[in-house]
C-alpha positions in Angstrom: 0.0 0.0 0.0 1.9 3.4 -1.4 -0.2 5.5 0.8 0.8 3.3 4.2 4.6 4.3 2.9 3.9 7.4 3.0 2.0 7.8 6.1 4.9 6.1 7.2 7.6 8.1 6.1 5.5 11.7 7.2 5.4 10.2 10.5 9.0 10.2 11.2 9.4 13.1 13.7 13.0 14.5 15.2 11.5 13.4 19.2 12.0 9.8 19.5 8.9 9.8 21.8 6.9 11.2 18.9 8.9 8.7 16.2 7.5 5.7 18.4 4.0 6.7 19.6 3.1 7.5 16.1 5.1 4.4 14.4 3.4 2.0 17.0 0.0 4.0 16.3 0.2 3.5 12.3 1.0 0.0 12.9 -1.8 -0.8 15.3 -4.6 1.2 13.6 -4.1 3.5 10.5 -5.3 0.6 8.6 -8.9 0.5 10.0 -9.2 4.5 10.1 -12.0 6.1 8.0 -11.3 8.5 5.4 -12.2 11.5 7.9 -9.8 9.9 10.1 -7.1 9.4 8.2 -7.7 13.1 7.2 -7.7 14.2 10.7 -4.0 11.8 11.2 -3.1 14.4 8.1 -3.4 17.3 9.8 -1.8 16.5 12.6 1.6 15.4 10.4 1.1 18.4 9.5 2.1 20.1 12.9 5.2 21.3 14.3 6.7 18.5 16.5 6.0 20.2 19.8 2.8 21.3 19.9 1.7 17.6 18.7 3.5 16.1 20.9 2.0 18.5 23.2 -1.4 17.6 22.4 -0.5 13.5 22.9 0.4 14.0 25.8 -2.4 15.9 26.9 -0.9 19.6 28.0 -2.6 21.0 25.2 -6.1 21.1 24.2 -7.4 19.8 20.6 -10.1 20.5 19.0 -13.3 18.6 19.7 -14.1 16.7 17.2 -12.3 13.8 14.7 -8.8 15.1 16.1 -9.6 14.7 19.7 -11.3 11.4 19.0 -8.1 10.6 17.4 -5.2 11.9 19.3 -7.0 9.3 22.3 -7.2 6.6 20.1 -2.7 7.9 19.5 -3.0 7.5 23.5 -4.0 4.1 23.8 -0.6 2.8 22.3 
C-alpha cells in the first residue's frame, strides 16, 4: 500500500517519543481509520513536533471533534 509508505515516512518526527507513539499508532490502527480519520492523522503530520506532541500527551487542548477522537485513540498505544 503506497499510501501506508507514506504515512509512514510523514510520520518520522525528530523526538524519539513522537517517532515511536506515532510508528506504534500506524501499525496498530491506520489501517482501519476512515477517510475523515485518516484526514484528521493528516493534519496532525502536519504540525510542528512540539505542539503535537503537546497535544498526545495531553498539555494542550485539541479541537473537539475527529482530532480529539483521534489523538486518544494515539493515547491508547
Amino acid at each position: 500500500m503506497k499510501n501506508l509508505e507514506r504515512v509512514r515516512w510523514r510520520a518520522r518526527r525528530g523526538l524519539l517519543e513522537l517517532d515511536i507513539v506515532l510508528g506504534r499508532f500506524i501499525e496498530a490502527h491506520y489501517a482501519q481509520l476512515d477517510d475523515a480519520g485518516r484526514q484528521a492523522f493528516e493534519v496532525l503530520l502536519d504540525m510542528p513536533d512540539n505542539p503535537l506532541w503537546d497535544m498526545i500527551s495531553g498539555r494542550q487542548e485539541a479541537a473537539p471533534g475527529e482530532q480529539q477522537a483521534l489523538l486518544e485513540k494515539i493515547r491508547t498505544v
